[in-house]
C-alpha positions as CSV (number, residue, x, y, z in Angstrom):
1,X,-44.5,-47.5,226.8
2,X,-42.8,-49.5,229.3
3,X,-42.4,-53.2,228.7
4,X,-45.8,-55.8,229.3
5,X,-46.2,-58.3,232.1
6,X,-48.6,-61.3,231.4
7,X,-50.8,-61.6,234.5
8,X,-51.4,-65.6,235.3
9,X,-54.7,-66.6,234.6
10,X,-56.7,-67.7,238.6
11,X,-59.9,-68.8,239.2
12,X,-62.0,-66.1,241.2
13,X,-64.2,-66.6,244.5
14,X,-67.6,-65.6,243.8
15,X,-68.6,-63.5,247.3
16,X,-72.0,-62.8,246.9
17,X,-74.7,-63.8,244.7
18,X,-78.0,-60.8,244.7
19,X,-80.6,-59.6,242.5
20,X,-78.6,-56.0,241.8
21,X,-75.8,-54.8,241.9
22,X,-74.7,-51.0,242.2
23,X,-71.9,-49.7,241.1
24,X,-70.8,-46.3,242.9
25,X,-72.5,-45.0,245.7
26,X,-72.9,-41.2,245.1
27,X,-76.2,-39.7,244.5
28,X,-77.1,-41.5,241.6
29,X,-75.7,-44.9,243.3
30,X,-76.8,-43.9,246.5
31,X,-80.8,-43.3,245.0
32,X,-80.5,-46.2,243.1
33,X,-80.0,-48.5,245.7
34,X,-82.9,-47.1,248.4
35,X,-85.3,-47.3,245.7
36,X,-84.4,-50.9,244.2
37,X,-83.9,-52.1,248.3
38,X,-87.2,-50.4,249.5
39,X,-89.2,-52.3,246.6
40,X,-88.2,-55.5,247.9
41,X,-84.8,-57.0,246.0
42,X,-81.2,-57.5,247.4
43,X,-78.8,-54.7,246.5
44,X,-74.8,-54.7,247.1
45,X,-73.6,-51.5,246.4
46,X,-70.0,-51.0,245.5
47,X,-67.9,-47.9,246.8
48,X,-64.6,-46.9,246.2
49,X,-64.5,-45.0,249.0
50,X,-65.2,-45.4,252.7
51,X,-68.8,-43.5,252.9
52,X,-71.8,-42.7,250.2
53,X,-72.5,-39.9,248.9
54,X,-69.4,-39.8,246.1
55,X,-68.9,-36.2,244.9
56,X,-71.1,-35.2,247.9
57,X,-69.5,-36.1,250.4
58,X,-65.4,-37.4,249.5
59,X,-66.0,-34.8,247.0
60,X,-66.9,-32.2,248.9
61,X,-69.6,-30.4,246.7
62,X,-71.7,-28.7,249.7
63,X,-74.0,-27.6,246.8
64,X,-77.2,-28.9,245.6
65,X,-78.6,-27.2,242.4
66,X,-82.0,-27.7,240.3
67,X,-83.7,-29.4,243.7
68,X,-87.1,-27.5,242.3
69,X,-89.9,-30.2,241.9
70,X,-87.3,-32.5,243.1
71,X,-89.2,-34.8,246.2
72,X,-88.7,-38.4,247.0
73,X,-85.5,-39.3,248.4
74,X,-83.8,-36.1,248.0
75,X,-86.6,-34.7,250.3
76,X,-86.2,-37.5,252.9
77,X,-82.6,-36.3,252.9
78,X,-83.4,-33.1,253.9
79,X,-85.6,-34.0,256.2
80,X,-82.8,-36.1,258.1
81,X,-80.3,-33.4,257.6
82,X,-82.3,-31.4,259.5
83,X,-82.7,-33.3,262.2
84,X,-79.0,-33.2,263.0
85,X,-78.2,-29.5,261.7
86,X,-76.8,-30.0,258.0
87,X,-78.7,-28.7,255.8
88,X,-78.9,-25.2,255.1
89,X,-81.9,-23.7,252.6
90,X,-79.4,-21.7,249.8
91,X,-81.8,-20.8,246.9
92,X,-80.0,-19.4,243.7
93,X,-80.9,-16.2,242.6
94,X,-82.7,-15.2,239.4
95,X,-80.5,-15.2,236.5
96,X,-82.3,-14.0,233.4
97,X,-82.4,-17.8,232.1
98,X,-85.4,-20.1,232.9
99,X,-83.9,-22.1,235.8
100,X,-85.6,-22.2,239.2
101,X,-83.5,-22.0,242.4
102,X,-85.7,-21.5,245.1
103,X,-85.0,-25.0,246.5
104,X,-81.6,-25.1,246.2
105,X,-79.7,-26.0,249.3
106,X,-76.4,-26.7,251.2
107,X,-75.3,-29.2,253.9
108,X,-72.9,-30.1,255.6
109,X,-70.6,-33.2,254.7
110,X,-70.3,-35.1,257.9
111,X,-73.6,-34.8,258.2
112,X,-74.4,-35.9,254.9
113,X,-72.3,-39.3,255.6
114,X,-73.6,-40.4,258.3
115,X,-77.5,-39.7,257.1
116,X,-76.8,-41.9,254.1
117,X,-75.4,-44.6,255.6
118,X,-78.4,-44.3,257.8
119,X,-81.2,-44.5,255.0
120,X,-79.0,-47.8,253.7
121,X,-78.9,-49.3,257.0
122,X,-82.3,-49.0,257.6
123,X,-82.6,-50.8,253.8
124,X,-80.5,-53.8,254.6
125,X,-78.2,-52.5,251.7
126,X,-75.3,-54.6,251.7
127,X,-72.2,-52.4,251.2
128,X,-69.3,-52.9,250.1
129,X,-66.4,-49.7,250.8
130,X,-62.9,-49.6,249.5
131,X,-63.7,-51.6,246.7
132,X,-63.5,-51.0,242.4
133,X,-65.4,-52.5,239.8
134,X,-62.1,-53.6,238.0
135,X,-64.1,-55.9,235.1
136,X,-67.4,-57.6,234.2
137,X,-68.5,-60.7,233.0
138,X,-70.8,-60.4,229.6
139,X,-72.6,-63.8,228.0
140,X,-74.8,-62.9,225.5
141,X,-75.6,-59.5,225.8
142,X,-75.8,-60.3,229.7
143,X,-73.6,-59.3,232.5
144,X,-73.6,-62.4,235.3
145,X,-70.6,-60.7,237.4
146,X,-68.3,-58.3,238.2
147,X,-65.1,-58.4,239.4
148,X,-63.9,-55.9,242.2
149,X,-61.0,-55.5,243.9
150,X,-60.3,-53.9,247.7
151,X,-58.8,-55.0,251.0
152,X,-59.5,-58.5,250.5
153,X,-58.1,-58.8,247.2
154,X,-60.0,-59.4,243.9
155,X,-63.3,-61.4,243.6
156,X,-66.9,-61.4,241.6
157,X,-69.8,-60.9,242.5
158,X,-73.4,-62.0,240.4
159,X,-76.2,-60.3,240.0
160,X,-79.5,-60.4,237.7
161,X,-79.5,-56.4,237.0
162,X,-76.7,-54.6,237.2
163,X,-76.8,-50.5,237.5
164,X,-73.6,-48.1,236.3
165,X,-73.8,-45.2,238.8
166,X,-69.5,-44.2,238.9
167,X,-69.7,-41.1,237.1
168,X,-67.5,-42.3,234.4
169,X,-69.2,-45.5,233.3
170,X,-66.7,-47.6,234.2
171,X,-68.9,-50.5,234.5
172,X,-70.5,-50.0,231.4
173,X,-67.0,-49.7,229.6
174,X,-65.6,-53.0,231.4
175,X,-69.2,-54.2,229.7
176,X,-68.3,-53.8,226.4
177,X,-71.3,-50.3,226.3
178,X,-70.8,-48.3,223.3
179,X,-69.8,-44.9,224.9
180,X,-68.9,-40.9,224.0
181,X,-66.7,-39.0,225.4
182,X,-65.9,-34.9,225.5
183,X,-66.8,-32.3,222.9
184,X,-68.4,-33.9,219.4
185,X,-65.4,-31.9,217.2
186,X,-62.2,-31.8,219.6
187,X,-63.1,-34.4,222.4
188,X,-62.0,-31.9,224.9
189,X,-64.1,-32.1,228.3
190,X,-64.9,-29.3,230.5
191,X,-62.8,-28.7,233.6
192,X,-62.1,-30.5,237.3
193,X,-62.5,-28.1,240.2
194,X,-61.4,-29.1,243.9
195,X,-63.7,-28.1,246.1
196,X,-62.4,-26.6,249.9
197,X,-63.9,-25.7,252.7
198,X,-63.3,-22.7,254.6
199,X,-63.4,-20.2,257.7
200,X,-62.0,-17.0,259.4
201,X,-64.3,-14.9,255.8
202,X,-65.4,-11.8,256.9
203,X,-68.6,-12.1,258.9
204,X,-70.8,-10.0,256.0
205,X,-69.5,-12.2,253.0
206,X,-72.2,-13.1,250.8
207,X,-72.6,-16.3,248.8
208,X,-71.3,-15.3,245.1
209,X,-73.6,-17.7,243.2
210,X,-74.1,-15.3,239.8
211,X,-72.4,-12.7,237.7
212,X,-71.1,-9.9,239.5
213,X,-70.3,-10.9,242.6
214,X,-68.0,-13.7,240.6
215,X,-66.3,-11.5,238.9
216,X,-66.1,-9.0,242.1
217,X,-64.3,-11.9,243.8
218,X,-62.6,-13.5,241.3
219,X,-60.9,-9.5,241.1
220,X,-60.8,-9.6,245.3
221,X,-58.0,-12.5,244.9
222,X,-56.2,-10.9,241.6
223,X,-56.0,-7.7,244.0
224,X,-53.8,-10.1,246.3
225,X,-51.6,-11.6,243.9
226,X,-54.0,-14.6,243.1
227,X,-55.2,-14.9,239.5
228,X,-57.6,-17.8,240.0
229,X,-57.9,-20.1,237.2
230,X,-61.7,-20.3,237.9
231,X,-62.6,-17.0,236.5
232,X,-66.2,-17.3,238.1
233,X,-65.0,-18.5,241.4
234,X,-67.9,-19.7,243.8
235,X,-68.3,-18.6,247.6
236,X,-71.3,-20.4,249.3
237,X,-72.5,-20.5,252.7
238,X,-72.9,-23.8,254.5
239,X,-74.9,-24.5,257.6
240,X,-72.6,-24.3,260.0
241,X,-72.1,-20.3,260.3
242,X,-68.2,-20.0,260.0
243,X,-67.7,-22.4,257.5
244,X,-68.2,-22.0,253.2
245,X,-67.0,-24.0,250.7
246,X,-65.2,-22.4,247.7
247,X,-64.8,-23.3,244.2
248,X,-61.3,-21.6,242.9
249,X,-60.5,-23.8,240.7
250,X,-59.9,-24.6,236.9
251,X,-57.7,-28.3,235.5
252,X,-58.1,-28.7,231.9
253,X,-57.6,-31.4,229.9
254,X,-58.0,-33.9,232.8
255,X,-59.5,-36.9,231.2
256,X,-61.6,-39.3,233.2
257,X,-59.1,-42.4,232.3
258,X,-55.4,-40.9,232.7
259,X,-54.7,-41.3,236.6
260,X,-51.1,-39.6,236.5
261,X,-53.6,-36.5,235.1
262,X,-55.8,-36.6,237.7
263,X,-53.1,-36.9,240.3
264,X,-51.1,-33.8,239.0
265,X,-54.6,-32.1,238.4
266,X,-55.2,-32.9,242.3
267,X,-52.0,-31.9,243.4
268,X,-51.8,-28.5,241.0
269,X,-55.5,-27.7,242.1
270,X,-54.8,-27.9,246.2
271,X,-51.5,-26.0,245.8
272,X,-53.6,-23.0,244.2
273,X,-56.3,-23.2,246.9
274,X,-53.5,-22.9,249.5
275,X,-51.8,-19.9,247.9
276,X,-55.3,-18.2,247.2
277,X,-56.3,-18.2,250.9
278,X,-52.7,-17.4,251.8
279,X,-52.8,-14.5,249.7
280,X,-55.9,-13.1,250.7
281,X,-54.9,-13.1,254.4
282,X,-53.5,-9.7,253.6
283,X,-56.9,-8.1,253.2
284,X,-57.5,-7.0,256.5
285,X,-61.1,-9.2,256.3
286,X,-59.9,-12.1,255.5
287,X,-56.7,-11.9,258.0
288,X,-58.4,-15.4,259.7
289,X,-58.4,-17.2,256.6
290,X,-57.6,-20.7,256.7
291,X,-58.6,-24.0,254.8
292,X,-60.0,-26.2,256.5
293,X,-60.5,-29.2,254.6
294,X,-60.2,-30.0,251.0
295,X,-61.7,-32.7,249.1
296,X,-60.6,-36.4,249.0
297,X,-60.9,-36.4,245.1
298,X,-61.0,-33.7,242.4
299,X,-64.3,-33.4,240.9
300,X,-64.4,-34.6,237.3
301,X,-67.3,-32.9,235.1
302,X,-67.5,-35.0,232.4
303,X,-66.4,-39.1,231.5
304,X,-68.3,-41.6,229.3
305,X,-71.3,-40.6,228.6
306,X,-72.7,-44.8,227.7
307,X,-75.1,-44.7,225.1
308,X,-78.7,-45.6,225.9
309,X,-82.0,-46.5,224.4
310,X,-82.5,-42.9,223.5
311,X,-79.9,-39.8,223.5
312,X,-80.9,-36.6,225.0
313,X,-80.1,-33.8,222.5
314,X,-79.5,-30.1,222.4
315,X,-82.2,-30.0,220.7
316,X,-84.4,-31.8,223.1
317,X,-83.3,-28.7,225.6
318,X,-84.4,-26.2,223.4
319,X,-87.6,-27.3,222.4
320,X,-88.8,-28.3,226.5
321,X,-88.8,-32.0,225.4
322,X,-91.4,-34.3,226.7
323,X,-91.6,-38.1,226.9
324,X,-94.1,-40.2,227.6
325,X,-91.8,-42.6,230.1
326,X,-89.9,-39.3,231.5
327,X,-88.4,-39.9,235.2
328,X,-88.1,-35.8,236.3
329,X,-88.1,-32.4,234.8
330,X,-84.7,-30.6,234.5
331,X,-84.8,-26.5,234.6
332,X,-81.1,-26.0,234.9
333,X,-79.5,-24.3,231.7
334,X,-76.1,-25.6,229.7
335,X,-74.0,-25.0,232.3
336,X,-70.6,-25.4,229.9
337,X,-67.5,-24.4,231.5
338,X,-64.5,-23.3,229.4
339,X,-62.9,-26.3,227.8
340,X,-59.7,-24.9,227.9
341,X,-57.5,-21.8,229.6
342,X,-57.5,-19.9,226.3
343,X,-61.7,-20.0,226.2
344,X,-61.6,-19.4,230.0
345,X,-59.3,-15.9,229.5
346,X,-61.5,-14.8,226.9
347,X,-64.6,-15.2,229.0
348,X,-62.9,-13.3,231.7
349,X,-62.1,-10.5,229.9
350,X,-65.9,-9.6,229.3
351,X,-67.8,-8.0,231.5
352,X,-70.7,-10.7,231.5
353,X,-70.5,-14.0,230.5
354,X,-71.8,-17.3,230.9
355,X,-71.4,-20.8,230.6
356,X,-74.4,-21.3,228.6
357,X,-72.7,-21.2,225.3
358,X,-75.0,-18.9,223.7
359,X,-77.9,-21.8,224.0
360,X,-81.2,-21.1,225.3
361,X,-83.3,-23.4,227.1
362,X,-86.7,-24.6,228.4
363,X,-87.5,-27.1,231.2
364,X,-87.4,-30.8,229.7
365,X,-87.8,-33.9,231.0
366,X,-85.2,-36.9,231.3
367,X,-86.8,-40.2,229.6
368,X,-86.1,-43.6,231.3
369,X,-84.7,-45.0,227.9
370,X,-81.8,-42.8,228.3
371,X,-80.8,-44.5,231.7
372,X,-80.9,-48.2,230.0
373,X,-77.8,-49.1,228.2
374,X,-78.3,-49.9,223.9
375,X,-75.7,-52.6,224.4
376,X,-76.0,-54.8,227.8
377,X,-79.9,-55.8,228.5
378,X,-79.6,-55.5,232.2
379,X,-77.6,-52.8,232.6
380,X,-79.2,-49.3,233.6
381,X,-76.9,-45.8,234.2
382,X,-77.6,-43.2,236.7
383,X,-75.8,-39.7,237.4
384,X,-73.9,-37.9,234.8
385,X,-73.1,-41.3,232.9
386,X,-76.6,-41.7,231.3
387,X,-77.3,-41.5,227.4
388,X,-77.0,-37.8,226.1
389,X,-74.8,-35.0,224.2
390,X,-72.3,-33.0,224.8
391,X,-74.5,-30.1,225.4
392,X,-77.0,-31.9,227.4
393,X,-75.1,-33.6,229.2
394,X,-73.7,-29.9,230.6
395,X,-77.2,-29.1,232.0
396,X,-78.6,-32.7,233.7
397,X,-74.8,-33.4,235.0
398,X,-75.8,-31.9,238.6
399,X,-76.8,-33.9,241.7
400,X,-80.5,-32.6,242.1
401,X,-81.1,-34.4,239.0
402,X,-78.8,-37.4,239.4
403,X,-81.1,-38.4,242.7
404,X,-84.2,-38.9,240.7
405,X,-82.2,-40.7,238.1
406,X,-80.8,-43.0,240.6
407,X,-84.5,-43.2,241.8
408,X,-85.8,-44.2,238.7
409,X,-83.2,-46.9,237.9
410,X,-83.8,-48.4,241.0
411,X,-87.4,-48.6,240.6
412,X,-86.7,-49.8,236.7
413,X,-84.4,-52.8,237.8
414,X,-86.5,-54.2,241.2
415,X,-89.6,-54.1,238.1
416,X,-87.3,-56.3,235.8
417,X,-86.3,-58.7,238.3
418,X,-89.8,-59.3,240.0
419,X,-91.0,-59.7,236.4
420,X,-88.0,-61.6,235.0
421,X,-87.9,-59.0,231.8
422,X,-84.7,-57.1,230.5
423,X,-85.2,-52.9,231.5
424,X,-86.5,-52.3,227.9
425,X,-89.2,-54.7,227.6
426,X,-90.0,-54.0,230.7
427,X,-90.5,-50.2,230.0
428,X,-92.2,-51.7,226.6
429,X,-94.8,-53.9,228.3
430,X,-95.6,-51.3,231.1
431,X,-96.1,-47.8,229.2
432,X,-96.1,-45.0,231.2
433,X,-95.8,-47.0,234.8
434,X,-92.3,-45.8,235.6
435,X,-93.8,-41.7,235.3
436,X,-96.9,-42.7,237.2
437,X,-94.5,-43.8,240.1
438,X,-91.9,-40.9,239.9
439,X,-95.3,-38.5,239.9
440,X,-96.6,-40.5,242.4
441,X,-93.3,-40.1,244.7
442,X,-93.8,-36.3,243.9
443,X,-91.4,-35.4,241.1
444,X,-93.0,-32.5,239.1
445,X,-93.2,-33.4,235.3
């Protein structure tokens, strides 16, 4: 390691003083703050980037999987999409496991931005782009502030509820939350995959969402000299008819908290879409092939999972768990991807595999306990940071099911600040209130 720098100690301008504050602004962030905003509190909402939407949108993802049952906000988004053309109606096909696709859907990114912002305008959510939770202030068990840093340079802000919605739990780790990380044996995480978006496919391609028509065009690009390190690559429609996005892409071992990782990830992961689509140009098809865009960040599967009030298990998957505070109902499998290229080889050398490792599933429900951090008393997670497994945390990672977290957070933390009460007492003192509203909103349970 290179030689340390002691930082001199300053004194820090506290910016803004409101009732919550959010901490990323993806779907989970993004949810979070409508529904804390709409029931009548102030909420800033930090961003690193310069829109919402996180992985949607900066990120690229164009997909949205276990929507089913899923209404609320995620149906007022679709709603706006639609009113300006993004959204396109993609159900997943039947796949032998219990999941449910029929509402599954894609959209278009620019689209996506500007309806966002549009919901948080109409909010008064007080947004704050360009800017990183770089610390937090903890007294007792408490967080008063955090500190961020962006264009105007590094300042706090204070808050009486405070909700970790980055993905990686970054706010809960600058908390001092107790926190997991990767596969319970090895600690090895599941892969990043940059998303692209593409034209000039052949006018008859069909989404490749399942199975065989993976493998058939994982073997399309190997035919052209392209051995794709995503051996299930993904091909998928979006609503405006010469465009798809593609996922092509496997980087191991690219931990949530090693930059130089994620830059060379980035940079490796690009390269091979560009040579892919290069390649492919040969085919006859695809002579028109070109990228169009790819995304402004690689798209991490896995960070901290920050440990909660309760854990979802494997076992809780299994068995169809159900809670009597539960938030929304999950139907998507384990959705595992290869942990490293040796596992990934093997799995492309059968004829049919999946990323379910060999688990089998039932529809289960998220609990509200497992969005409410064990270690800081006003601090809730939302989005693929919230309390659960390894395993579980493979099946509720996606978006349609980070929304109604984000929703349910929201809704939590406007509760606790009305009523003056930490998240846990009041999900104590209120039984069953919190599943009420999510039913209520129209969340099948």
């Amino acid at each position: 390691m290179l030689n340390r720098i002691l930082e001199s100690e300053h004194s820090l301008p506290v910016i803004r003083e409101t009732d919550l504050v959010v901490a990323g602004g993806g779907p989970a962030g993004f949810s979070a703050a409508l529904s804390a905003a709409r029931s009548g509190i102030s909420v800033t909402l930090i961003e690193l980037g310069g829109a919402l939407g996180g992985v949607w949108t900066q990120g690229l993802l164009s997909y949205i999987l276990d929507a089913h049952g899923k209404s609320g906000i995620l149906d007022e988004i679709v709603n706006e999409l639609k009113n300006v053309q993004g959204y396109l109606h993609t159900p997943h096909p039947p796949n032998g496991s219990s999941y449910i696709g029929d509402s599954d859907w894609t959209y278009d990114s620019e689209a996506m931005k500007f309806v966002l912002e549009k919901l948080a305008k109409s909010a008064n959510i007080h947004i704050e782009y360009h800017s990183r939770v770089v610390n937090a202030f903890v007294k007792d068990r408490i967080i008063t502030h955090v500190v961020i840093e962006n264009n105007s340079g590094r300042s706090a802000i204070a808050a009486k509820q405070f909700i970790d919605a980055t993905g990686n739990g970054d706010l809960g780790f600058f908390a001092g939350a107790s926190y997991e990380v990767g596969h319970p044996q090895s600690g090895e995480v599941q892969p990043a995959t940059l998303v692209a978006i593409i034209s000039g496919f052949p006018e008859g391609m069909q989404n490749t969402l399942q199975g065989d028509a993976k493998i058939a065009l994982h073997q399309k690009f190997a035919s052209y000299g392209s051995e794709l390190s995503y051996r299930r690559p993904v091909f998928v429609r979006l609503p405006h008819p010469n465009l798809a996005a593609v996922f092509l892409n496997h980087q191991y071992s690219v931990s949530h908290n090693d930059n130089s990782g994620i830059t060379q990830a980035t940079i490796e992961a690009r390269e091979e879409v560009f040579r892919a689509i290069e390649n492919i140009r040969k085919d006859p098809e695809w002579s028109q092939a070109r990228v169009v865009q790819t995304a402004n960040f690689i798209g991490l599967r896995e960070g901290r999972r920050l440990n909660g009030l309760y854990r979802l298990s494997v076992s809780d998957l299994q068995n169809g768990a159900k809670f009597d505070d539960a938030i929304c109902l999950v139907h998507l499998p384990v959705d595992l991807h290869s942990v490293n290229k040796a596992a990934e080889e093997a799995a492309g050398k059968k004829e049919a595999t999946s990323y379910n490792a060999g688990l089998t599933t039932k529809p289960y429900q998220i609990p509200a306990r497992s969005l409410i951090s064990a270690d800081v008393d006003n601090l809730l997670m939302a989005g693929r940071c919230v309390s659960g497994d390894f395993y579980a945390h493979a099946s509720y990672r996606v978006t349609g099911n980070a929304v109604p977290m984000g929703e349910a957070a929201g809704f939590i933390a406007a509760k606790s600040v009305s009523l003056k009460l930490a998240p846990k007492d009041y999900l104590e003192l209120n039984p069953g209130e919190i599943t009420a509203e999510m039913a209520s909103r129209g969340y099948l349970l």
